[in-house]
N, CA, C and O atoms as CSV, one atom per row, in Angstrom:
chain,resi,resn,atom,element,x,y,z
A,1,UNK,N,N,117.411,86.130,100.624
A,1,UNK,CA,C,116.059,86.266,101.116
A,1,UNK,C,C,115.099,86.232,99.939
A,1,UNK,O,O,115.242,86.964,98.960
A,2,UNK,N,N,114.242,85.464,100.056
A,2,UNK,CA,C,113.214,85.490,98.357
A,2,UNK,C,C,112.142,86.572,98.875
A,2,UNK,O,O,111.728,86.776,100.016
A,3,UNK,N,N,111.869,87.122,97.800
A,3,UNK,CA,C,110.672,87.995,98.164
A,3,UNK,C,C,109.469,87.412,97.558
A,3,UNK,O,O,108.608,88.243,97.270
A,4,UNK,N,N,109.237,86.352,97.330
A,4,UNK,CA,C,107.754,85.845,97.378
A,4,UNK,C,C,107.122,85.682,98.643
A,4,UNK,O,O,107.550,85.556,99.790
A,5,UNK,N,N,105.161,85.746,97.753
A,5,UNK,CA,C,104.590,86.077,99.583
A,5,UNK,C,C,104.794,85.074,99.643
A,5,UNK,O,O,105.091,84.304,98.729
A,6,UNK,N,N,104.620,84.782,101.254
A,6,UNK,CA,C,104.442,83.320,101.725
A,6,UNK,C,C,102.486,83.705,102.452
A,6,UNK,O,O,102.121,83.100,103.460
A,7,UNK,N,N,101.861,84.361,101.995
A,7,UNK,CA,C,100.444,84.538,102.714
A,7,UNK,C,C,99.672,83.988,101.614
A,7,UNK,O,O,100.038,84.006,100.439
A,8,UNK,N,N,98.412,83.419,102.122
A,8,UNK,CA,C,97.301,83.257,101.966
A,8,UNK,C,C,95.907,83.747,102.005
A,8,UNK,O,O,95.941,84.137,103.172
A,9,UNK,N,N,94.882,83.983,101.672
A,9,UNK,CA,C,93.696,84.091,102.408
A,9,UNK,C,C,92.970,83.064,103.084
A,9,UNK,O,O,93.212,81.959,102.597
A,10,UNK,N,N,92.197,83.044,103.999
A,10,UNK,CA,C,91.488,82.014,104.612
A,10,UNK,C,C,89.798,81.833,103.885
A,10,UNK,O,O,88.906,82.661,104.071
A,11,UNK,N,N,89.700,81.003,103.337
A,11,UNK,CA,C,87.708,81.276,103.031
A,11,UNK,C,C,86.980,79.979,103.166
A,11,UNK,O,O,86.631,79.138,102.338
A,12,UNK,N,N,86.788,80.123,105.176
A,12,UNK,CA,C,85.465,78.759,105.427
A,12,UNK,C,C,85.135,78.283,104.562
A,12,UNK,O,O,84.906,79.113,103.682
A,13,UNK,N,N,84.876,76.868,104.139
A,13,UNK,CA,C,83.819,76.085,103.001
A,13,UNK,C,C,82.347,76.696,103.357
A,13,UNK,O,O,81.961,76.766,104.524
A,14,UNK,N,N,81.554,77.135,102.243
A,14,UNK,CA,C,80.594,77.564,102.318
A,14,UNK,C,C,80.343,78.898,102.559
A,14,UNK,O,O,79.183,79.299,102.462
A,15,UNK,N,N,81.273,79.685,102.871
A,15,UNK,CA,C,81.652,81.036,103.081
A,15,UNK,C,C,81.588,81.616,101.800
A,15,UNK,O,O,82.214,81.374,100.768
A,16,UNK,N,N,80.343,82.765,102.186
A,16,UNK,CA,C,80.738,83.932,100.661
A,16,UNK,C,C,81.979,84.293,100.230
A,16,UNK,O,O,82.599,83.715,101.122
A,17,UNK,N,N,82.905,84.840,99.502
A,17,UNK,CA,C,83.929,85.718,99.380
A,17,UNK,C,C,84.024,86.619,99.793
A,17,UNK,O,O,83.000,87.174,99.391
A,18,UNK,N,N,84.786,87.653,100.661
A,18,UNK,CA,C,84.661,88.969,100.660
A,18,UNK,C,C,84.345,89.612,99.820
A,18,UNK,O,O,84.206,89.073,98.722
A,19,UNK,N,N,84.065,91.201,99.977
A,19,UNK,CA,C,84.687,91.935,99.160
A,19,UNK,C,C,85.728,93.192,99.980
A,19,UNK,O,O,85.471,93.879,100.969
A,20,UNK,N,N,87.078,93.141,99.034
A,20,UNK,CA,C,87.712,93.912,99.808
A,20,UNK,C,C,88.745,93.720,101.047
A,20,UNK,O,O,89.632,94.422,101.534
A,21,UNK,N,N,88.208,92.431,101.327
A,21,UNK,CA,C,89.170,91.976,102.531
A,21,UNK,C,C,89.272,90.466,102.697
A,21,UNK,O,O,88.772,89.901,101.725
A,22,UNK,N,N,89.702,89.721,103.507
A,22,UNK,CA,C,90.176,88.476,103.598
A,22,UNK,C,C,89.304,87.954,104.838
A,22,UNK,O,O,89.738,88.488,105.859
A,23,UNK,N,N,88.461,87.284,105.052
A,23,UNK,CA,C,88.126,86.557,106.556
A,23,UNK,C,C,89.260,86.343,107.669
A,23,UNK,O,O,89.241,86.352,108.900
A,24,UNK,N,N,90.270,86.145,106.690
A,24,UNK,CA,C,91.848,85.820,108.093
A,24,UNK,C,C,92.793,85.672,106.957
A,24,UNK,O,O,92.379,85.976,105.838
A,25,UNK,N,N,93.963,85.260,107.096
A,25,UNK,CA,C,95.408,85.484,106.393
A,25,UNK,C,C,96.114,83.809,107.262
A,25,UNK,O,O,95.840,83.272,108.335
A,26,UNK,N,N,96.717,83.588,106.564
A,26,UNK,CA,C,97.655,82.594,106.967
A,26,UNK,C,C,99.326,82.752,106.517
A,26,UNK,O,O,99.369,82.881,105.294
A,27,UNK,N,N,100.452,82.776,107.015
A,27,UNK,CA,C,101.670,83.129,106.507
A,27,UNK,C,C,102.486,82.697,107.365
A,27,UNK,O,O,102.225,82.282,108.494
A,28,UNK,N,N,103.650,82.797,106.774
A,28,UNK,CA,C,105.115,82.458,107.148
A,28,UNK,C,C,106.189,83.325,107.373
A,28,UNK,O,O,106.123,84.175,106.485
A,29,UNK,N,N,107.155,83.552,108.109
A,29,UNK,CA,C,108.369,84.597,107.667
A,29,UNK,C,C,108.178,85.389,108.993
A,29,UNK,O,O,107.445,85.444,109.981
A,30,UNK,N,N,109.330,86.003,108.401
A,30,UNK,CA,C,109.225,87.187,109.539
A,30,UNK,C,C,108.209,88.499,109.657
A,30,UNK,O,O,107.729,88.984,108.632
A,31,UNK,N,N,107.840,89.174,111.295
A,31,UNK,CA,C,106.894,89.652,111.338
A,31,UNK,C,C,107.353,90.942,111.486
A,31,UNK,O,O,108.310,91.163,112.229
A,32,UNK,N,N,106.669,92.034,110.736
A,32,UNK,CA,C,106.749,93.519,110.809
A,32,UNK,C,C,105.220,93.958,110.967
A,32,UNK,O,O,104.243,93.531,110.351
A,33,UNK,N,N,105.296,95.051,112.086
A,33,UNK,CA,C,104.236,95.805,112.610
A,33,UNK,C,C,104.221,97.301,112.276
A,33,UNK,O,O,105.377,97.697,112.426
A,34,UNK,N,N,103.645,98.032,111.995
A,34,UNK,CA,C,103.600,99.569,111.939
A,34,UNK,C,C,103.076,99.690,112.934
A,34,UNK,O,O,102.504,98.835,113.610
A,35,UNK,N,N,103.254,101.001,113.160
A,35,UNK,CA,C,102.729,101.917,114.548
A,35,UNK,C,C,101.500,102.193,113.581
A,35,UNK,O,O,101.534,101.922,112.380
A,36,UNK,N,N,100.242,102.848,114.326
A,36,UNK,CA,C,99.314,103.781,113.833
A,36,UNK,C,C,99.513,104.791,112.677
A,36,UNK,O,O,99.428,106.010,112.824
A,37,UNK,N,N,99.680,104.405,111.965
A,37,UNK,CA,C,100.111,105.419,110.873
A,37,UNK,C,C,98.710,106.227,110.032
A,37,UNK,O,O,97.696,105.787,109.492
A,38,UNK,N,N,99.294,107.675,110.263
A,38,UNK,CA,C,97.944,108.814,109.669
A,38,UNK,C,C,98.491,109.077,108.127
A,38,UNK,O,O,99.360,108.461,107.510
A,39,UNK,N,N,97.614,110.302,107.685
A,39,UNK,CA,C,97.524,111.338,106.288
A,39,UNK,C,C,98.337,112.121,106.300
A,39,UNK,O,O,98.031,113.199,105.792
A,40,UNK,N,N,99.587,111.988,106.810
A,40,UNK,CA,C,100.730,113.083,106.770
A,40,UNK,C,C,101.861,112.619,105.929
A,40,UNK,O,O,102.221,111.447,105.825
A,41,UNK,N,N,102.396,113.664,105.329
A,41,UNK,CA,C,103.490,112.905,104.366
A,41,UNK,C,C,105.001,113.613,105.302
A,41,UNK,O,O,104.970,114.289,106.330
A,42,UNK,N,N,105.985,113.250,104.661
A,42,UNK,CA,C,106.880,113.229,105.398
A,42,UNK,C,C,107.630,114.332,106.414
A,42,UNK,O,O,108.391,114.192,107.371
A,43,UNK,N,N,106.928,115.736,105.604
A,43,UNK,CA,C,107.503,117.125,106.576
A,43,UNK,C,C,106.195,117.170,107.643
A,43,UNK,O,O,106.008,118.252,108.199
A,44,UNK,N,N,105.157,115.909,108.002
A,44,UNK,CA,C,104.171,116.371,108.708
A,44,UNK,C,C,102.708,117.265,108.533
A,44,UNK,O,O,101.851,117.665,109.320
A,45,UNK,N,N,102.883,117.331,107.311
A,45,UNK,CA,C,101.624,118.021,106.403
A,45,UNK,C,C,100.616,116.761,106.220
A,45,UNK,O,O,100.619,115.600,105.812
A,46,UNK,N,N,99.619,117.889,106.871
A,46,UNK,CA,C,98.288,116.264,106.180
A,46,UNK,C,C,97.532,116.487,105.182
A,46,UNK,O,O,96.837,117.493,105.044
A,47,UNK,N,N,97.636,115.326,104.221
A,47,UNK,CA,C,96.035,115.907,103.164
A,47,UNK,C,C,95.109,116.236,103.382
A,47,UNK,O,O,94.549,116.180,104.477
A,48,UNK,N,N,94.648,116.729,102.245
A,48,UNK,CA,C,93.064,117.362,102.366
A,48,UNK,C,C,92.490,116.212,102.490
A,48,UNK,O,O,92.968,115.211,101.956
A,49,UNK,N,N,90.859,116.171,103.554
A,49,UNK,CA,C,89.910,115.604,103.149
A,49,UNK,C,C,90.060,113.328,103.494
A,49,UNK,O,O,90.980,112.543,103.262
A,50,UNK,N,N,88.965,113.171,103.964
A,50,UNK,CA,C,88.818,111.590,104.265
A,50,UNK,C,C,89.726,111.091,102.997
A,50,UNK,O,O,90.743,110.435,103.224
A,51,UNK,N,N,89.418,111.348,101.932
A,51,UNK,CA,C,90.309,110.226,101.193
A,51,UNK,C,C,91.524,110.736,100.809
A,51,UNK,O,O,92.333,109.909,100.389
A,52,UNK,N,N,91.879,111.962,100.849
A,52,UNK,CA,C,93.585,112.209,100.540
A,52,UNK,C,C,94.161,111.896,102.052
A,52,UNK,O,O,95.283,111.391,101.988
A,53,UNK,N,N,93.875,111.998,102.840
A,53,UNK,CA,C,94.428,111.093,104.166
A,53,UNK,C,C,94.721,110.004,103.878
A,53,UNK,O,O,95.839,109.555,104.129
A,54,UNK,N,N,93.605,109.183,103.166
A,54,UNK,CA,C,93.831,107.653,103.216
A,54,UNK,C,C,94.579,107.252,102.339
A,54,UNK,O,O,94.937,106.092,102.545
A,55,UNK,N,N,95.030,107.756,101.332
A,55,UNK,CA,C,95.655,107.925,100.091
A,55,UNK,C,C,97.109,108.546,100.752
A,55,UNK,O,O,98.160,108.063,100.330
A,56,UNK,N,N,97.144,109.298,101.479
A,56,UNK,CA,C,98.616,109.168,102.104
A,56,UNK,C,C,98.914,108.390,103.104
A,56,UNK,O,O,100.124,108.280,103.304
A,57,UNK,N,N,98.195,107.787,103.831
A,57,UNK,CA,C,98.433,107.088,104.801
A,57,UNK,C,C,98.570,105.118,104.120
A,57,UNK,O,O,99.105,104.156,104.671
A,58,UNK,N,N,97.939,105.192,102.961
A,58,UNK,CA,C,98.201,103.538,102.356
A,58,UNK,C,C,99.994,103.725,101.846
A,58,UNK,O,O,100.776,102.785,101.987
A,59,UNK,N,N,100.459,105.171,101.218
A,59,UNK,CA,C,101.802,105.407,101.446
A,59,UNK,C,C,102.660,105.181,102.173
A,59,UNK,O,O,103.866,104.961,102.055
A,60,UNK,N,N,101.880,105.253,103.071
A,60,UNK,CA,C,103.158,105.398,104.463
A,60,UNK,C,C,103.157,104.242,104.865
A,60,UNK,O,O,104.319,103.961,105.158
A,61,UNK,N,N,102.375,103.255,105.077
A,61,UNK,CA,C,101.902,102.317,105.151
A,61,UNK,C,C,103.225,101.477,104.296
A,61,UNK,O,O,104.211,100.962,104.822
A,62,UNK,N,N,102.914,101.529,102.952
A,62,UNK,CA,C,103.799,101.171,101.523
A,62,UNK,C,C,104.997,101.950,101.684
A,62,UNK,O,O,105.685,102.246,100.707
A,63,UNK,N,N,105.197,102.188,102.482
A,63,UNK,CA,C,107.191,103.043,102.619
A,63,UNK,C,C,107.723,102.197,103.815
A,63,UNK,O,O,108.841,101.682,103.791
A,64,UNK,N,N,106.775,102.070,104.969
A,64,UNK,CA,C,107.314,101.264,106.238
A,64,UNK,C,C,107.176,99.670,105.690
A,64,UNK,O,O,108.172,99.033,106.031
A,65,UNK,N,N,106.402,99.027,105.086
A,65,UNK,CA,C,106.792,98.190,104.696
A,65,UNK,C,C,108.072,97.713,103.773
A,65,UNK,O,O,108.947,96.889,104.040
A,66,UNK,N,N,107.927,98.309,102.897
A,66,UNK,CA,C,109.212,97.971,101.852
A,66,UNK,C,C,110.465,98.659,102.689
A,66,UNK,O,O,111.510,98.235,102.195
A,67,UNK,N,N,110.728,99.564,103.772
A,67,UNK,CA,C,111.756,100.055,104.136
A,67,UNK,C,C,112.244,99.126,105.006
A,67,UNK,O,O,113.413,99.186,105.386
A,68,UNK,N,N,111.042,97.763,105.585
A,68,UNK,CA,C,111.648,97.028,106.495
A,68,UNK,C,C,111.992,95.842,105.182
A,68,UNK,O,O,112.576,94.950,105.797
A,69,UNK,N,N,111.941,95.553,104.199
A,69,UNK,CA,C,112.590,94.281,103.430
A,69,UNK,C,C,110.962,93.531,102.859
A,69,UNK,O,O,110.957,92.319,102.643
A,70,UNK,N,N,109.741,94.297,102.666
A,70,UNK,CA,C,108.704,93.494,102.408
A,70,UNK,C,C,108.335,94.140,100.838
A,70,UNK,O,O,108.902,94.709,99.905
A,71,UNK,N,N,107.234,93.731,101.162
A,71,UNK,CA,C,106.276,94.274,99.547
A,71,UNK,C,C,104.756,94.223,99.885
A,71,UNK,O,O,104.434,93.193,100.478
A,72,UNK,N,N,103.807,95.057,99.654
A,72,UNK,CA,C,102.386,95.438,99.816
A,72,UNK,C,C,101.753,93.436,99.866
A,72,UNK,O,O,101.042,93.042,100.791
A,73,UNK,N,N,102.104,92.711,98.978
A,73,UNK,CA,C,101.531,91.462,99.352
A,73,UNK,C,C,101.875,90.647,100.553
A,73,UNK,O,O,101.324,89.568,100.766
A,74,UNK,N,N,102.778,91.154,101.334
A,74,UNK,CA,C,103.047,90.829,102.551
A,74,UNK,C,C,102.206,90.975,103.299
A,74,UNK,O,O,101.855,90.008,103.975
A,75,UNK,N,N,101.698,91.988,103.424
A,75,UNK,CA,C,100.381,92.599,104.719
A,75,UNK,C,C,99.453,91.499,104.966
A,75,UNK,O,O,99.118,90.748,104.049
A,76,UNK,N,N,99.142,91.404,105.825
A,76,UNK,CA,C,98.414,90.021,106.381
A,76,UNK,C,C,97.157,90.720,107.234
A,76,UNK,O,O,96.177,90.095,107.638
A,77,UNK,N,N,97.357,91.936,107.394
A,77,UNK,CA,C,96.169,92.944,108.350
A,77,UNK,C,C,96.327,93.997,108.534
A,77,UNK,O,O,97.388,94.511,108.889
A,78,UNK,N,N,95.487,94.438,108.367
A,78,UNK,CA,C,95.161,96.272,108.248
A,78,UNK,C,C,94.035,96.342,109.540
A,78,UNK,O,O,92.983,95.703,109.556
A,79,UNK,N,N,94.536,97.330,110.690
A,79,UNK,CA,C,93.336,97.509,111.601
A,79,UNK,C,C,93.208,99.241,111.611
A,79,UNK,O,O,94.091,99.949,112.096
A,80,UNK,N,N,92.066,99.733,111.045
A,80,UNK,CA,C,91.558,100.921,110.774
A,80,UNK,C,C,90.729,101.559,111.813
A,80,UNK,O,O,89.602,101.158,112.108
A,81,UNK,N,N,91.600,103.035,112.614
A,81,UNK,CA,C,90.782,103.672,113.204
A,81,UNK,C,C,90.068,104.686,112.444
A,81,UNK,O,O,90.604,105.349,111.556
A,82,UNK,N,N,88.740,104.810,112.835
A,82,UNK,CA,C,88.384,106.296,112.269
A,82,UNK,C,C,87.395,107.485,113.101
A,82,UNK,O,O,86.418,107.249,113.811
A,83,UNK,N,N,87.944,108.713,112.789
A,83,UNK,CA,C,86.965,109.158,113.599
A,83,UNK,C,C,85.912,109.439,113.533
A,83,UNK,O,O,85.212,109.888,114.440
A,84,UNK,N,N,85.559,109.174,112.217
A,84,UNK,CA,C,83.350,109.505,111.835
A,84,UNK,C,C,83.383,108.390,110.650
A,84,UNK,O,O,83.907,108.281,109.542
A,85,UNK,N,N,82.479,107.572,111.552
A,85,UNK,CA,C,82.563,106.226,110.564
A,85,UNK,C,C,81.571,106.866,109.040
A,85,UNK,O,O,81.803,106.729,107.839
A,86,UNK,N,N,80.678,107.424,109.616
A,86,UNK,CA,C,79.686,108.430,108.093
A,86,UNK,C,C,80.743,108.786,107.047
A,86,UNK,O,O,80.591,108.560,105.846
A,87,UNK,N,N,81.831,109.363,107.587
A,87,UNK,CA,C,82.817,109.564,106.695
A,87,UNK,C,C,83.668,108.527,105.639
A,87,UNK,O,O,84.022,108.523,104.461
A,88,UNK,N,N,83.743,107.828,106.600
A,88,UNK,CA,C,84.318,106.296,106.237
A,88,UNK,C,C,83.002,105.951,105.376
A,88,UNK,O,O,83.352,105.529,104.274
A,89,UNK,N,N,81.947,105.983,105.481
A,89,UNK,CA,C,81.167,105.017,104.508
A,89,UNK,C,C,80.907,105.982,103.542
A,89,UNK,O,O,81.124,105.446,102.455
A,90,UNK,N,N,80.534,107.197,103.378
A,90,UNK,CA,C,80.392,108.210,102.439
A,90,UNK,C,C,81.215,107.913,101.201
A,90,UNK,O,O,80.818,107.959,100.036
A,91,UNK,N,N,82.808,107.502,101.777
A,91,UNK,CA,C,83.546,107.383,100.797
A,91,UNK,C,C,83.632,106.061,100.096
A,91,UNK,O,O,84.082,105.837,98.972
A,92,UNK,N,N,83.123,105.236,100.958
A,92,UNK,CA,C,83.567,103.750,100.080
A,92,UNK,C,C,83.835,103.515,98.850
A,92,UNK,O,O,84.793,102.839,98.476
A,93,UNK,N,N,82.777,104.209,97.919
A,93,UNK,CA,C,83.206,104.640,96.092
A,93,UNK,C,C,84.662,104.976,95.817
A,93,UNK,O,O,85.382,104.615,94.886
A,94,UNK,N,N,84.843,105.537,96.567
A,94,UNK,CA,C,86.479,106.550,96.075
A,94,UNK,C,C,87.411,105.567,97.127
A,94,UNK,O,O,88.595,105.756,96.846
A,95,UNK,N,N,87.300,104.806,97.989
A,95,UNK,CA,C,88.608,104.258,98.148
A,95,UNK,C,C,88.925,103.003,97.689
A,95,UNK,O,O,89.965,102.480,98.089
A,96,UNK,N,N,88.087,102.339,96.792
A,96,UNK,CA,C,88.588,100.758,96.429
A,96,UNK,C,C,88.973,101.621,95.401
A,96,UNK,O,O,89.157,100.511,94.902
A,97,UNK,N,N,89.318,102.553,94.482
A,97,UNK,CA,C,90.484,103.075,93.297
A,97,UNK,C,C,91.791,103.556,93.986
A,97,UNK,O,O,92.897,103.422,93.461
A,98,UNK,N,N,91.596,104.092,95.125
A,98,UNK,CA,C,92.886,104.869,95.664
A,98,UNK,C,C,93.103,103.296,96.164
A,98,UNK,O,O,93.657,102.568,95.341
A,99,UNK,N,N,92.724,102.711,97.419
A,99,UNK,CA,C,93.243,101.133,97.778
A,99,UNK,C,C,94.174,100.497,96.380
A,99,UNK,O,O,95.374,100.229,96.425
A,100,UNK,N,N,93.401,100.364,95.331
A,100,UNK,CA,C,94.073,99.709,94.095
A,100,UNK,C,C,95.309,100.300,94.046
A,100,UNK,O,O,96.401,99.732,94.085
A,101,UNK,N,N,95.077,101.465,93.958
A,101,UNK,CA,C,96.325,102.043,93.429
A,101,UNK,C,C,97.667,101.966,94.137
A,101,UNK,O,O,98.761,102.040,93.578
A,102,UNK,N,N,97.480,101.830,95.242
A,102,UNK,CA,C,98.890,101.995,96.186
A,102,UNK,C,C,98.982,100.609,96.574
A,102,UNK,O,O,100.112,100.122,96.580
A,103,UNK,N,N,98.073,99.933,96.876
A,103,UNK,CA,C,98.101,98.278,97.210
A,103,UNK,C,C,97.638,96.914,95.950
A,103,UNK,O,O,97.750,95.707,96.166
A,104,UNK,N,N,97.150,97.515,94.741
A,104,UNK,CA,C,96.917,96.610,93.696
A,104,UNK,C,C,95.685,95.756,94.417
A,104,UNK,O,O,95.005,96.059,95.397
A,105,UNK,N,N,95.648,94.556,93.555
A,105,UNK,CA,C,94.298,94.152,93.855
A,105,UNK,C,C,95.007,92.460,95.524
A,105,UNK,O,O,94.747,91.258,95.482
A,106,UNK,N,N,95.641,93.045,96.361
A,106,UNK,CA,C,95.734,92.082,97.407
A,106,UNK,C,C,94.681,92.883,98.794
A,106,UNK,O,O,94.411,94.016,99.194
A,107,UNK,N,N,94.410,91.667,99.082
A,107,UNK,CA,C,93.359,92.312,100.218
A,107,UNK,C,C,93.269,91.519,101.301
A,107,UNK,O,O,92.634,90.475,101.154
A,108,UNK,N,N,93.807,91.782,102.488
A,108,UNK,CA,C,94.246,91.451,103.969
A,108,UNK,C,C,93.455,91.615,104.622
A,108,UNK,O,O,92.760,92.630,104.566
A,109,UNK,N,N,93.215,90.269,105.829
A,109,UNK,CA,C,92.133,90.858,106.433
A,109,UNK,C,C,92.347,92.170,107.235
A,109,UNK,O,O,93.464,92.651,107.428
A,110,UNK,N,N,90.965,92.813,107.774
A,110,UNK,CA,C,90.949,94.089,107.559
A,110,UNK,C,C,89.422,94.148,108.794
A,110,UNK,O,O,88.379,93.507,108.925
A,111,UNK,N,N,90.124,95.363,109.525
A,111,UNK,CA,C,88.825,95.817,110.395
A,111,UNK,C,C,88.749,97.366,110.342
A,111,UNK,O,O,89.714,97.933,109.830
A,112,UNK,N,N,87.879,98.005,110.737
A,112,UNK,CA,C,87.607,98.876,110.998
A,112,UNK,C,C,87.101,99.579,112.230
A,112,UNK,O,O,85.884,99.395,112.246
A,113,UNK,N,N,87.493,100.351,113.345
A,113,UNK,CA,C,86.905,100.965,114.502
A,113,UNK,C,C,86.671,102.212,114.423
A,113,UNK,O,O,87.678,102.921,114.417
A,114,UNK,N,N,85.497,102.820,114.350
A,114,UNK,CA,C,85.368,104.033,115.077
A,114,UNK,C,C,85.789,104.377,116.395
A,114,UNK,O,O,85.805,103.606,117.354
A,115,UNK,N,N,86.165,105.710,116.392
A,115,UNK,CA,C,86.816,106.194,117.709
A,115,UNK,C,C,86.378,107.522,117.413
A,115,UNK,O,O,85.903,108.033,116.399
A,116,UNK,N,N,86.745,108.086,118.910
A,116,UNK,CA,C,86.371,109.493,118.798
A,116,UNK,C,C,87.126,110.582,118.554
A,116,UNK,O,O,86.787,111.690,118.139
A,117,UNK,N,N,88.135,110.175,118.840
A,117,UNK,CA,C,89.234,110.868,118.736
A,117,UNK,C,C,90.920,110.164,118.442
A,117,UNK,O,O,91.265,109.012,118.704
A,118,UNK,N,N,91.678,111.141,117.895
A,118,UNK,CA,C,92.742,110.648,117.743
A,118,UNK,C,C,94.137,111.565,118.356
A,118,UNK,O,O,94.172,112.787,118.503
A,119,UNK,N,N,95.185,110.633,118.639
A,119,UNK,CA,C,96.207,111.428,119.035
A,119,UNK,C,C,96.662,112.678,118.272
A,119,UNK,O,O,96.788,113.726,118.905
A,120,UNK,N,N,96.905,112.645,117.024
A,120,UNK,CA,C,97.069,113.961,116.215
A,120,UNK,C,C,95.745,114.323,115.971
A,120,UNK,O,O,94.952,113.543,115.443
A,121,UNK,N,N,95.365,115.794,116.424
A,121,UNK,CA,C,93.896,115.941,116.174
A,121,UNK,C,C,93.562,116.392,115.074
A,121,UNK,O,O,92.361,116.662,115.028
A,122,UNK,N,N,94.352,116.671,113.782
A,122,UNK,CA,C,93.916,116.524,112.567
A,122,UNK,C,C,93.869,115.065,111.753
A,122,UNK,O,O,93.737,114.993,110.531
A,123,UNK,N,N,93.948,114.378,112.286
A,123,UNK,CA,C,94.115,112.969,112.079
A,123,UNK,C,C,92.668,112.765,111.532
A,123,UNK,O,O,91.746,113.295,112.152
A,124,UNK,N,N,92.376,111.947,110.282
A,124,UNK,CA,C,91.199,111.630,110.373
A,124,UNK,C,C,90.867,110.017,110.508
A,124,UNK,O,O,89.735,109.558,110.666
A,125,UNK,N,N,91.872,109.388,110.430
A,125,UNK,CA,C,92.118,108.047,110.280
A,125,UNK,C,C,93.655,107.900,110.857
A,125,UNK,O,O,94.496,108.798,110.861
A,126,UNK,N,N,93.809,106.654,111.308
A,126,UNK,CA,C,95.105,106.346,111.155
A,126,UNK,C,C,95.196,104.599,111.321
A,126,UNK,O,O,94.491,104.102,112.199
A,127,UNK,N,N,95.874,103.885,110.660
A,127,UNK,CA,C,95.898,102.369,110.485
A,127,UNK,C,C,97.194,101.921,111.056
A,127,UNK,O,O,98.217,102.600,111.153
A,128,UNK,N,N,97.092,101.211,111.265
A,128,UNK,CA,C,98.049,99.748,111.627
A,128,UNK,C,C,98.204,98.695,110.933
A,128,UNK,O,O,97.148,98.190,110.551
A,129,UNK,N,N,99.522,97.976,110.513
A,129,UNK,CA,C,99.575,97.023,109.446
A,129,UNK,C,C,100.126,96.274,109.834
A,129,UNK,O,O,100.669,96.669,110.866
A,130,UNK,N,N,100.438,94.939,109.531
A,130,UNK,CA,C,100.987,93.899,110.045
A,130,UNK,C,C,100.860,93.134,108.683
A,130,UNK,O,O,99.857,92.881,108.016
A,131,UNK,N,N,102.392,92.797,108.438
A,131,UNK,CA,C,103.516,91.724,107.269
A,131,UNK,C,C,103.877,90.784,107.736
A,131,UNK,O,O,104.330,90.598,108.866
A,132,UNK,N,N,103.694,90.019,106.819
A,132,UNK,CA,C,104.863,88.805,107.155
A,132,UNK,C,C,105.681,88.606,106.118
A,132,UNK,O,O,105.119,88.177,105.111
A,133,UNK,N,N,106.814,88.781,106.050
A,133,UNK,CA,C,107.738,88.677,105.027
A,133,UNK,C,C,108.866,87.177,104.818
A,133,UNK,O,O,109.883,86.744,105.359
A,134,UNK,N,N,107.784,86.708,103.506
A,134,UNK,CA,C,109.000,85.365,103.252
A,134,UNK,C,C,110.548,85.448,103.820
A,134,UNK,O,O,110.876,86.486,104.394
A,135,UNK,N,N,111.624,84.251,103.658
A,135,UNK,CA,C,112.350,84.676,103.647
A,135,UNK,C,C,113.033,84.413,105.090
A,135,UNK,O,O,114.122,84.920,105.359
């Protein structure tokens, strides 16, 4: 099985660049999905605070991937719930360093929803990822 990506980014002619995310993804290989994944690390403890959530949850994220046969450049989409988008934008400063850090500089397309609530109600976020793994 090679572990090179087989993904792309997509960028319309005439289209700005993002920042941060991809307009769309193009890829090959086989497909792996995560469930909703939150800020809890493995005994079920959640971090402190909007960005140590997100900072454990790009983990978990980065454990279900590589545990199914991939690597962080696989991800082809990240769909982000949150429950106080103020929160979500408050932080924007502090998560493109934590993002770097657990995902390096690849960037998938990527949405974001506010919601009001979440199934774990300490949840402050929880994402969904989707790989495609060469191979």
């Amino acid at each position: 099985m090679s572990n090179a990506s087989s993904s792309r980014a997509i960028l319309p002619e005439g289209w700005p660049q993002p920042r941060g995310y991809a307009n769309g993804m193009v890829a090959e290989g086989r497909v792996l999905m995560t469930g909703g994944l939150v800020g809890w690390d493995a005994q079920g403890v959640f971090a402190q605070g909007f960005v140590g959530q997100l900072r454990q949850t790009f983990m978990n994220i980065k454990a279900v991937v590589e545990a199914g046969g991939g690597r962080v450049e696989d991800i082809v989409r990240l769909t982000w719930y949150v429950t106080d988008i103020q929160s979500y934008r408050d932080s924007l400063r502090e998560m493109g360093p934590v993002y770097r850090e657990v995902f390096g500089r690849h960037f998938p397309a990527m949405a974001v929803v506010a919601v009001t609530a979440l199934v774990e109600p300490e949840a402050l976020l929880e994402i969904e990822a989707t790989a495609v793994i060469a191979g």
